[in-house]
C-alpha positions as CSV (number, residue, x, y, z in Angstrom):
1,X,-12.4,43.9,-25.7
2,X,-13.4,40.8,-24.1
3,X,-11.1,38.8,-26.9
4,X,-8.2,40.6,-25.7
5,X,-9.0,40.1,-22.3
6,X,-8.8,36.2,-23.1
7,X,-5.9,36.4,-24.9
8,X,-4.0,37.6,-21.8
9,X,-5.8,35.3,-19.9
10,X,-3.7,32.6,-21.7
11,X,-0.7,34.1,-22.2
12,X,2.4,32.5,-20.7
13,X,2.9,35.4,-18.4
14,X,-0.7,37.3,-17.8
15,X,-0.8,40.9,-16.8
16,X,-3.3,41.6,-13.7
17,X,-6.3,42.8,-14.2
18,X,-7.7,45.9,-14.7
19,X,-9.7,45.9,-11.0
20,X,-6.5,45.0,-9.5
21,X,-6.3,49.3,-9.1
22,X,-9.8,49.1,-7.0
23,X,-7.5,47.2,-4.4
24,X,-6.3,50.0,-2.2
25,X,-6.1,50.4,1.7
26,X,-9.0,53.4,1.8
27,X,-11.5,50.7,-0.3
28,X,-10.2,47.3,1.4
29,X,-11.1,48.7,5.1
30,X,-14.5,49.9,3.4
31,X,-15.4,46.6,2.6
32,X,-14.0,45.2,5.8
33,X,-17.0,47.0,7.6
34,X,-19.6,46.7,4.6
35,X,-22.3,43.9,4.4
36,X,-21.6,41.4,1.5
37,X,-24.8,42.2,-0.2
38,X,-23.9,46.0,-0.1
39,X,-20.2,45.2,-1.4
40,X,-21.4,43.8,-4.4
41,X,-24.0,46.4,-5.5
42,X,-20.9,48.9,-5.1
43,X,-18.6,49.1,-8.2
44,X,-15.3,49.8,-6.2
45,X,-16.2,47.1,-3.4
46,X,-17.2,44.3,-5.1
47,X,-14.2,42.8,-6.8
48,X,-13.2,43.2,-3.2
49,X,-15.1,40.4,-1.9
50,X,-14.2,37.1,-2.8
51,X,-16.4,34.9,-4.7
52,X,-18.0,31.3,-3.1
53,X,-15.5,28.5,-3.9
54,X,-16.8,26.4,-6.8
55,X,-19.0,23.0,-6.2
56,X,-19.4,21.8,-9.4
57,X,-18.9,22.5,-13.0
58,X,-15.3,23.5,-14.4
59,X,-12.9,26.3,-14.1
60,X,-10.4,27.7,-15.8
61,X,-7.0,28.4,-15.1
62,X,-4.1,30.0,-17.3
63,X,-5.9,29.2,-20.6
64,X,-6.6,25.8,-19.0
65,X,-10.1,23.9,-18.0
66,X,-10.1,21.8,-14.6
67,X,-13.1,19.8,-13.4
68,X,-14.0,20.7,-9.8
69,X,-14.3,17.5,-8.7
70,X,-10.8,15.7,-9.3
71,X,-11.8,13.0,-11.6
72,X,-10.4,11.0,-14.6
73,X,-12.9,12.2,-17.7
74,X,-13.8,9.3,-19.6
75,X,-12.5,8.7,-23.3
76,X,-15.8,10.0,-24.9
77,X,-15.8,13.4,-23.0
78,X,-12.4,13.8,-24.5
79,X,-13.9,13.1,-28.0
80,X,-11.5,10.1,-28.6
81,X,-12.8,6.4,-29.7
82,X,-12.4,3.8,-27.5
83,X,-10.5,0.7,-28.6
84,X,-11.2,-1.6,-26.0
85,X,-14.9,-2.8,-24.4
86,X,-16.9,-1.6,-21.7
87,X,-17.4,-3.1,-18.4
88,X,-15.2,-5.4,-16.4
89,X,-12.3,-6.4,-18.2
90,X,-9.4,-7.4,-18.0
91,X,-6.6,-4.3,-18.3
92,X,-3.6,-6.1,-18.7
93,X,-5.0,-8.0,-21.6
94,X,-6.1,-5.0,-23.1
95,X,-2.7,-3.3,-22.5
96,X,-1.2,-6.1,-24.3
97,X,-3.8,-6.1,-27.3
98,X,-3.2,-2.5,-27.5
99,X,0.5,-2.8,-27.4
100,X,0.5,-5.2,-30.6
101,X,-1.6,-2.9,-32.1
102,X,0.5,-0.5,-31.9
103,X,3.2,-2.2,-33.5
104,X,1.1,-3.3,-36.6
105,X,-0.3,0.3,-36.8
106,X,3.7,1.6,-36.8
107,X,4.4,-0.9,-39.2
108,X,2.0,0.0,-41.8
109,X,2.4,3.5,-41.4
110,X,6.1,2.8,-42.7
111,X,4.7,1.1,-45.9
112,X,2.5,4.1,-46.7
113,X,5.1,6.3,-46.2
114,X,6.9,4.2,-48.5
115,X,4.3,3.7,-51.1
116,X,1.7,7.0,-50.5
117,X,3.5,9.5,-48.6
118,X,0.3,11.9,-48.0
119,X,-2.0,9.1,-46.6
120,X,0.2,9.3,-43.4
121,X,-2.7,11.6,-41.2
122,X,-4.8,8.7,-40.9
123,X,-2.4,6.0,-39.4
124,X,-0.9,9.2,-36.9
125,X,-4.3,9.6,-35.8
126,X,-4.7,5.6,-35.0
127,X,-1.8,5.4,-33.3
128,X,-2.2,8.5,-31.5
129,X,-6.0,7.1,-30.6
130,X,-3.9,3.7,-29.9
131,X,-1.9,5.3,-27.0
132,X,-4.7,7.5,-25.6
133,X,-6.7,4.5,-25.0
134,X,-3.4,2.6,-23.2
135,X,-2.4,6.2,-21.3
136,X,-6.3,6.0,-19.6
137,X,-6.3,2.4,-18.9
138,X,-3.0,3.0,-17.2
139,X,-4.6,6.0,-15.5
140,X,-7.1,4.1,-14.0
141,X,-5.1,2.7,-11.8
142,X,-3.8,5.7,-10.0
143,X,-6.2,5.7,-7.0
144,X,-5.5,1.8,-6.7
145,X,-1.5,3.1,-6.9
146,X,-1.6,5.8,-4.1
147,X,-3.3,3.6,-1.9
148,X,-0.4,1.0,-2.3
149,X,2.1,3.9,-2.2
150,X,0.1,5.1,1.3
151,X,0.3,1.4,2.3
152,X,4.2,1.0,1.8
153,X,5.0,4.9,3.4
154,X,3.0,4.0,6.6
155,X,4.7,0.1,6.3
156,X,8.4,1.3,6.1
157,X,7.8,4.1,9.3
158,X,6.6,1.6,11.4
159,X,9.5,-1.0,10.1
160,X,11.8,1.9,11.1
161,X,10.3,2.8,14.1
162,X,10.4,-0.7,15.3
163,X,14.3,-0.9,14.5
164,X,15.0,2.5,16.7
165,X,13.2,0.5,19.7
166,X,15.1,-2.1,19.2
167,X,18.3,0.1,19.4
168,X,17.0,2.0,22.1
169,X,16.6,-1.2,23.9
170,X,20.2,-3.1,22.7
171,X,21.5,0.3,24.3
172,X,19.7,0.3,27.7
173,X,20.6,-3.1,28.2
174,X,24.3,-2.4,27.6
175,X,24.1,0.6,29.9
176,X,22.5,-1.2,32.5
177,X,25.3,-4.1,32.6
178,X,28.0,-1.3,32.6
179,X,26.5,0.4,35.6
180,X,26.2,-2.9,37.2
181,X,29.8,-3.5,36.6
182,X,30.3,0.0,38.0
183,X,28.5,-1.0,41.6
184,X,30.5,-4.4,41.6
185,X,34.0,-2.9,40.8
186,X,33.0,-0.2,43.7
187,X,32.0,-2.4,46.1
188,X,35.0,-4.2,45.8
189,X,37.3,-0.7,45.9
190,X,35.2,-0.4,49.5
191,X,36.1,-3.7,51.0
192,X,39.8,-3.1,49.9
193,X,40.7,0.4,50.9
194,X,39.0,-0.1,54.2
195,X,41.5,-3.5,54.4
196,X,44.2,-1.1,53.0
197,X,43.3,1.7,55.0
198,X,43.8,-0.4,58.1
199,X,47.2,-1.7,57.6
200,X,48.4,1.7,56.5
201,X,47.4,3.2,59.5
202,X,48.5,0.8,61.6
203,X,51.9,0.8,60.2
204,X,52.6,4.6,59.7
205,X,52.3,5.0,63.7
206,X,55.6,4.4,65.1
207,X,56.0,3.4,68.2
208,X,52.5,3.0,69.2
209,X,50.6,-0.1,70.0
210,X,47.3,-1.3,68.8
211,X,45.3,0.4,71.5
212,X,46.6,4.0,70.4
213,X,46.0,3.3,66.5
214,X,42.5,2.0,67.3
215,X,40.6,5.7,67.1
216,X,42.9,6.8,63.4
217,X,42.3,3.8,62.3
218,X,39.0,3.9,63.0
219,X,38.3,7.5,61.1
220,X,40.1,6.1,58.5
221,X,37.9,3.5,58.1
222,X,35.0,5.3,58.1
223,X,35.8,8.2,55.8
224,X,36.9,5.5,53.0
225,X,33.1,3.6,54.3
226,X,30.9,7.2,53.3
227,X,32.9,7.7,49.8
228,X,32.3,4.3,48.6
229,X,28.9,4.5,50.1
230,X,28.0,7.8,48.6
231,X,29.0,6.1,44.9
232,X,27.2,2.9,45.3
233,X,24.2,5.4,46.0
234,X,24.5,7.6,42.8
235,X,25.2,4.2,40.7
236,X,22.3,2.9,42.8
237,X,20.2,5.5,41.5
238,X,20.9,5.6,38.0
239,X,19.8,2.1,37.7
C-alpha cells in the first residue's frame, strides 16, 4: 500500500490524497474551535491541522529531495569524484584544466569507439564526472553573481532616476522662461492699450474738447489697467 502511495507521489500528475475527503466545512469549523493537542489525537481533525514548517533536514517534493536550508551540496554528498583540489584555488584555472580535459577525454573516447566499441561506459562516466566538477565550480559563483546582479539593478534605477530629475528640471526651467516671457509681453500689451486706449478715445468724440474726453478716457484707461493687472497677477502666481 504504502509503495503505491509513493508511486503516485511521483507521478507526473499525482492524485490527492486519500484525507483530502476529511476536509469538509462541518470538520474544518471543528478544528477551528479545537485545541491543537486535541486535533491531533482525533482521526478526522488531525490532517486538519497543519504541520510546523521544516528547520532542518530534507523534504520531498513531486518525487524530488530539497534541502531545507538552500545550499549548494558538495561533490561528495552527490557521490561524484572530485577532479580538482581542496581549499583556496584558483577557479578559472581549474575551469581551464577541466576544459582541456574534456577535450582529451572526448578524444579518446572516439578511438575506443573506433578500436573497442563496448569500453565506451568508462570514458562517458569521465566526461560526465568532467563536467559535473566544471557545472559546481561554476555554481559557486552564484551568490557572488546575484550580488553583482543586485548591485547593477539598484545602479541602473538610480542612473534613471537621476536622468528623470534632470528632465524634470530642463522642463521647469523652460517653463519658467516662457512664463517670464508671458509677464514681459503683458506688460508691454498694458503700457500700449492704455497709450492706444487714449488716442482712440480722444479721437472717436467729435466735436468735444479735451476737457469733456478727460472722464471716458479716463475709464478707459482704467478698465484696460485691471485686465492687464489681473494677468500679470495669475502669471505672477504661477511663477
Amino acid at each position: 500500500m504504502q509503495d503505491q502511495s509513493q508511486q503516485h507521489l511521483d507521478a507526473s500528475y499525482p492524485a490527492p490524497p486519500d484525507y483530502f475527503t476529511l476536509f469538509t466545512d462541518a470538520n474544518i469549523a471543528r478544528a477551528t474551535g479545537t485545541d491543537t493537542a486535541d486535533a491531533l489525537d482525533n482521526p478526522d481533525l488531525r490532517f486538519l491541522v497543519p504541520p510546523p514548517p521544516p528547520t532542518s533536514g530534507s523534504y520531498s517534493t513531486f518525487g524530488r529531495t530539497w534541502q531545507v536550508n538552500d545550499r549548494l551540496p558538495s561533490l561528495a554528498e552527490q557521490n561524484i569524484p572530485q577532479l580538482y583540489p581542496d581549499g583556496p584555488i584558483d577557479r578559472i584555472a581549474e575551469l581551464k584544466s577541466l576544459n582541456h580535459t574534456a577535450i582529451f577525454e572526448f578524444l579518446d573516447l572516439v578511438d575506443v569507439l573506433i578500436k573497442d566499441p563496448s569500453q565506451y561506459a568508462a570514458r562517458t562516466d569521465r566526461i560526465r564526472n568532467i563536467f559535473v566538477n566544471a557545472h559546481h565550480l561554476i555554481n559557486e559563483y552564484r551568490d557572488h553573481q546575484a550580488k553583482e546582479s543586485l548591485k547593477l539593478m539598484l545602479l541602473r534605477q538610480i542612473d534613471n532616476k537621476r536622468l528623470a530629475a534632470e528632465a524634470t528640471r530642463t522642463k521647469c526651467a523652460h517653463l519658467r522662461q516662457v512664463i517670464a516671457s508671458l509677464k514681459q509681453d503683458a506688460l508691454g500689451s498694458k503700457t500700449s492699450l492704455n497709450l492706444d486706449g487714449a488716442s482712440s478715445i480722444a479721437t472717436s468724440l467729435p466735436g468735444s474738447d479735451s476737457a469733456e474726453a478727460a472722464p471716458a478716457l479716463s475709464l478707459q484707461s482704467r478698465i484696460n489697467s485691471a485686465g492687464l493687472e489681473s494677468i500679470a497677477a495669475s502669471l505672477e502666481s504661477l511663477t
